[in-house]
C-alpha positions in Angstrom: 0.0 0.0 0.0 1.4 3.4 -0.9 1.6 5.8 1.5 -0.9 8.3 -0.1 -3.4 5.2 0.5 -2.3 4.7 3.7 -3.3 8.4 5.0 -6.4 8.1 3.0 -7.5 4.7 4.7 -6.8 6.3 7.7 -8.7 10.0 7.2 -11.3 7.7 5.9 -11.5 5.5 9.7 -11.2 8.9 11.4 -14.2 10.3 9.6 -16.3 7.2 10.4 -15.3 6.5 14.4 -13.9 10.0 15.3 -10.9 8.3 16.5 -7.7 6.1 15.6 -5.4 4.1 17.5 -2.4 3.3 16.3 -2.4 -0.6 17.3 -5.7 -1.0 14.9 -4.2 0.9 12.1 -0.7 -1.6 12.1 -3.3 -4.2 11.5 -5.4 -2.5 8.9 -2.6 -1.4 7.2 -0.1 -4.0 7.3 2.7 -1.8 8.2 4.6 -0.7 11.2 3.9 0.8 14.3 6.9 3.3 13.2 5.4 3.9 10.1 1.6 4.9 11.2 3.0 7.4 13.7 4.9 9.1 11.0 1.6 9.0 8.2 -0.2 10.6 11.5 2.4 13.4 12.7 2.5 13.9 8.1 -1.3 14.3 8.8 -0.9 16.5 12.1 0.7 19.0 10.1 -1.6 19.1 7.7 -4.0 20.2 9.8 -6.3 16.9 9.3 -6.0 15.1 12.9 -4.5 15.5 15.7 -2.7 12.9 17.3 -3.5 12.0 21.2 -2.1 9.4 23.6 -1.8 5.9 21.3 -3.5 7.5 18.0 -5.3 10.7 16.9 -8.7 12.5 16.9 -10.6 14.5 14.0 -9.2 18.3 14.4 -11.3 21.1 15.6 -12.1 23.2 13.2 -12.5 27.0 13.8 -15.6 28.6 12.0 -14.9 32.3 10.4 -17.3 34.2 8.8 -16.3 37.0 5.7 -15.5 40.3 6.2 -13.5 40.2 9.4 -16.8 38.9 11.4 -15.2 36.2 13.6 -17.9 33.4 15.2 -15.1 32.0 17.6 -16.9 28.6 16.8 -15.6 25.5 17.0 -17.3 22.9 14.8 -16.8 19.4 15.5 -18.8 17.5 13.5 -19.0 14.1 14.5 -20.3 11.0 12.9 -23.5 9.5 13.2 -21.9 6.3 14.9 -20.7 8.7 17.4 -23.7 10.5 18.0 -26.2 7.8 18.3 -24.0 7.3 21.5 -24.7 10.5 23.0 -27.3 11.7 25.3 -29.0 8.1 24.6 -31.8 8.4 27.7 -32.8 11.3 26.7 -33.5 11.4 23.0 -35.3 7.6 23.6 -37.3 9.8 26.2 -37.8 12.5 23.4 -38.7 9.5 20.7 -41.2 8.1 23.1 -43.1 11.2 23.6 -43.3 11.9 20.2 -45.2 8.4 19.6 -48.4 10.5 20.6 -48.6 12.2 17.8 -48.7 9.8 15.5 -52.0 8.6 14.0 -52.4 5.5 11.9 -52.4 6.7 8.2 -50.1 9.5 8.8 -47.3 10.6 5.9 -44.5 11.2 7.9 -40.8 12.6 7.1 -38.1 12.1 9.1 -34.7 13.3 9.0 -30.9 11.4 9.0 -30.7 13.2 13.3 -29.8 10.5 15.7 -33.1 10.8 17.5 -35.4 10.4 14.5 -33.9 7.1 14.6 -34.8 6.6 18.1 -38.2 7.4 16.9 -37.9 5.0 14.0 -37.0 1.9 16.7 -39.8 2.6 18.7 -42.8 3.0 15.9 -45.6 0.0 16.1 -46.2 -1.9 12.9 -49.6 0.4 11.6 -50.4 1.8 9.1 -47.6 4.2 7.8 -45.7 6.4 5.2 -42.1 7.3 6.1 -40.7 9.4 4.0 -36.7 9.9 5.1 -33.4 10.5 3.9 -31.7 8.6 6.6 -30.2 4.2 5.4 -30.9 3.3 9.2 -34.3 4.5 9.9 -35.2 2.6 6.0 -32.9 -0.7 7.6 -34.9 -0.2 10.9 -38.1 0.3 9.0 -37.3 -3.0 6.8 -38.9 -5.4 9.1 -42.1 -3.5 9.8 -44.7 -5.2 7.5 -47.4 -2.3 7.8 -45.4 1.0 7.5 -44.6 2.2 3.6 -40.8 3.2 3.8 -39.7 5.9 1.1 -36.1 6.4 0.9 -34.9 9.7 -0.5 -32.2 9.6 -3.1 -29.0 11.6 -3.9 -25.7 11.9 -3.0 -25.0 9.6 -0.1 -22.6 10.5 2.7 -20.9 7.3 4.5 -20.0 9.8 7.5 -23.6 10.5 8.0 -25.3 7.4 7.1 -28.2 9.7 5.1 -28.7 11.1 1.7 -28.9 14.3 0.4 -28.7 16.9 -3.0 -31.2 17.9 -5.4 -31.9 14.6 -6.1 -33.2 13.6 -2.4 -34.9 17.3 -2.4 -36.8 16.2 -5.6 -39.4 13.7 -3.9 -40.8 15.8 -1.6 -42.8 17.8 -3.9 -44.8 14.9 -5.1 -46.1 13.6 -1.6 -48.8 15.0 0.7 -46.5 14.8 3.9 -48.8 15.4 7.2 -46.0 15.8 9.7 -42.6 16.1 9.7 -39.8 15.2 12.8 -36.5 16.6 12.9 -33.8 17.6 14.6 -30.8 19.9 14.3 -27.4 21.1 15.8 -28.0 24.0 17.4 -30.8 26.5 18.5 -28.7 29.4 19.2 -29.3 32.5 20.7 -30.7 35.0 17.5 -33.4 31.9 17.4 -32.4 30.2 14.5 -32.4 26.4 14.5 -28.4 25.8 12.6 -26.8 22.9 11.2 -23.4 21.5 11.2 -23.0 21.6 7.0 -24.8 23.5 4.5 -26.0 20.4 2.7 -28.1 19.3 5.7 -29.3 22.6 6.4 -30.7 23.0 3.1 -32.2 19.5 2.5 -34.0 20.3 6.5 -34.9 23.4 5.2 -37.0 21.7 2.0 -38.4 18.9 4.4 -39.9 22.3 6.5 -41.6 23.5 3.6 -43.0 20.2 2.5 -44.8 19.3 6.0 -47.9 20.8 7.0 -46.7 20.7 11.3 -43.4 20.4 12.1 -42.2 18.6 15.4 -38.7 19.4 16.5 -36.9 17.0 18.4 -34.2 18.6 20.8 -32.5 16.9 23.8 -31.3 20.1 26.4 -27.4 20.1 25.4 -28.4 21.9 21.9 -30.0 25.0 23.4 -29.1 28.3 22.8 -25.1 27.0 21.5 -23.7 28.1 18.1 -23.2 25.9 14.9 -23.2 26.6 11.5 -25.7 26.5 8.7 -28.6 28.2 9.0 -32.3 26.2 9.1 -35.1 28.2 9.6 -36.5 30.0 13.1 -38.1 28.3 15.7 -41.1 30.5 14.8 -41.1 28.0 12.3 -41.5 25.1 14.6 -45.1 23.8 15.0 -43.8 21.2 18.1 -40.7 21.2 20.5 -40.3 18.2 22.1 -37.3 18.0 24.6 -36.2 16.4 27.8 -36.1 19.8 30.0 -35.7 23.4 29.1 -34.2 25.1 31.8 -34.4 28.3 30.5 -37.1 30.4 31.7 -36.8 33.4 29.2 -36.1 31.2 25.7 -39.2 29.3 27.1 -41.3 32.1 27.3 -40.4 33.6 23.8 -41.5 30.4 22.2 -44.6 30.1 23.2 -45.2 33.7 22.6 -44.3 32.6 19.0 -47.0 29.8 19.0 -44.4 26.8 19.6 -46.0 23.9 21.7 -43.2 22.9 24.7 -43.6 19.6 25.2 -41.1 18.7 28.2 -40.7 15.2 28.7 -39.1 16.1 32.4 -42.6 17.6 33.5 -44.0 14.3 32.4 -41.7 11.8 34.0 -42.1 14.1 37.3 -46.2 14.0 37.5 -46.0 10.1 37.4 -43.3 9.7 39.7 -45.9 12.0 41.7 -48.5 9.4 41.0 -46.2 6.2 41.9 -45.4 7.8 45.2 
């Protein structure tokens, strides 16, 4: 294997687990343990890892805008492997609550988020159309006999497990979609609901305008922090349905704007109340 492979293979394992160890990569590559450190500190300098204790991580990226308008942002975009792992108890508990508004005979859309997923696990075998852009909601959706699985088309990304493009934007126009459920990066301060990359941010933005009610799925750790590409505003947003908004004054402001809170938390405390 030439050692412009080599990095590649490598790049191409740090874009899919986040990580690299250096043990792994002698046995994926075939090659010394001498030789992988020095295709990682080549790398390093590049500017396209950086290297930790027994391999390297993705590098942080810092997010400028034009004209001498610095965000200060650091975008770390991880993988969907790695975020399916995150905050797991709380976007099931977000999934679960959304289940209520779901009626048999519904068009649905769904996004590629790690909690749509969640919601695809837990959907009963009715009467369904799924509509969604995401390969492991149409592989979870495979073995449900009653639910209508449409997979949007276009470019696929391997990072994010999804589709997207014109091509995957195309379908949408041709379906009667009752609700859609999605989720995003970041609702940040100036109210806008962001993404990590502008391909996902448009496509999101498309599945919006498609859906007659929107239902955004948030877990608590994506209030009011900054990302990237720009979605829509949560004025937008039919539904929010989250594990616990803390903040008093954001919480306030959306329902001024006709958003629905739906706080899991408030739920789980009135039947711990009743248990007890």
């Amino acid at each position: 294997m030439l050692p412009i492979e080599r990095q590649q293979r490598i790049i191409d394992e740090l874009n899919l687990n986040g990580r690299v160890i250096v043990t792994e990569l002698v046995t994926l590559c075939q090659v010394s343990q001498e030789t992988i450190r020095r295709d990682l500190s080549q790398l390093e300098k590049r500017g396209l890892l950086q290297r930790s204790h027994g391999g390297a991580v993705m590098a942080r990226r810092e997010a400028a805008s034009t004209q001498g308008n610095t965000r200060g942002v650091n975008e770390y975009e991880l993988s969907f492997r790695q975020r399916m792992n995150e905050n797991v108890a709380e976007k099931m508990a977000i999934a679960k609550r959304a289940l209520d508004f779901i009626s048999v005979g519904d068009c649905l859309l769904l996004d590629s988020s790690t909690t749509c997923w969640y919601l695809a696990r837990q959907l009963p075998d009715i009467e369904l159309t799924v509509l969604t852009n995401s390969m492991r909601i149409v592989q979870t959706l495979a073995a449900r006999s009653s639910v209508r699985t449409i997979c949007l088309g276009g470019e696929y990304s391997d990072r994010y497990e999804d589709f997207h493009g014109i091509i995957a934007e195309q379908p949408l126009k041709e379906f009667q979609i009752n609700k859609i459920f999605f989720s995003c990066s970041s609702l940040g301060n100036d109210g806008y609901l962001r993404e990590g990359n502008e391909h996902n941010a448009h496509l999101k933005q498309q599945m919006i305008l498609a859906a007659e009610r929107k239902h955004l799925l948030m877990d608590a750790s994506k209030f009011l922090r900054p990302s990237f590409a720009r979605i829509c505003h949560y004025r937008d947003v039919d539904f929010l349905i989250t594990d616990q908004l803390k903040d008093k004054e954001l919480e306030q402001e959306l329902a001024w704007s006709g958003v629905n809170i739906i706080d899991c938390s408030q739920r789980n405390q009135a039947m711990q109340l009743i248990k007890n």
